[in-house]
VEXDREN-2710 file (C-alpha; in Angstrom, 1 decimal):
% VEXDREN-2710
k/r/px/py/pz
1/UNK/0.0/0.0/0.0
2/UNK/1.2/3.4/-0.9
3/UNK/1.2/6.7/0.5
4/UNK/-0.2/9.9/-0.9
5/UNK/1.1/13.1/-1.9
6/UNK/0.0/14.8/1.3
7/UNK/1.4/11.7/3.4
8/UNK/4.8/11.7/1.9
9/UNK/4.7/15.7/2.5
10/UNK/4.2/14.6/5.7
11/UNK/6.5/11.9/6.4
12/UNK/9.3/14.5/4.6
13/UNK/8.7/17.3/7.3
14/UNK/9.1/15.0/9.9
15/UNK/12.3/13.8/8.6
16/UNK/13.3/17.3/7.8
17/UNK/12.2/18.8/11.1
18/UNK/14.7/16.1/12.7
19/UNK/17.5/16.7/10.6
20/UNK/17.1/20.8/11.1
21/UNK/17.1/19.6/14.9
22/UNK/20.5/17.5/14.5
23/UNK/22.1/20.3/13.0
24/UNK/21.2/22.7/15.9
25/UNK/22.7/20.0/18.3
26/UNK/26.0/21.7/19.6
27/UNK/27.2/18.8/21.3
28/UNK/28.3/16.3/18.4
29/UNK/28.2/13.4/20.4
30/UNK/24.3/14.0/21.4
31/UNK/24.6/14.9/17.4
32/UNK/25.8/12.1/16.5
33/UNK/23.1/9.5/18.8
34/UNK/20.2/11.6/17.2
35/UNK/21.6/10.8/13.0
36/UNK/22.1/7.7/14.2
37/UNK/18.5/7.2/15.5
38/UNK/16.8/9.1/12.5
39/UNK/19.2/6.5/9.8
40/UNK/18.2/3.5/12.4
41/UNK/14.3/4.9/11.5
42/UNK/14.5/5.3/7.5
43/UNK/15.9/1.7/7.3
44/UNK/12.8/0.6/9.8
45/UNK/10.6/2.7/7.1
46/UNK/12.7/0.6/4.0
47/UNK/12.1/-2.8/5.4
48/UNK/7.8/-2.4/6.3
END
């Protein structure tokens, strides 16, 4: 089953709302556990 237009709009601001976050992160090491946790997520998304 597919998504929609609006739900991959969707699932992109969440992605991108994380990311923006990460990069605010001044501490890399907190950085570096938070891109760690949003790649350990896409995969999770690429394997459903």
């Amino acid at each position: 089953m597919g998504m929609t237009d609006s739900q991959f709009k969707g699932f992109i601001r969440f992605v991108l709302d994380d990311l923006i976050e990460i990069q605010s992160e001044s501490n890399t090491e907190k950085q570096s556990e938070k891109m760690k946790k949003v790649i350990d997520n896409l995969q999770k998304v690429l394997e459903d």
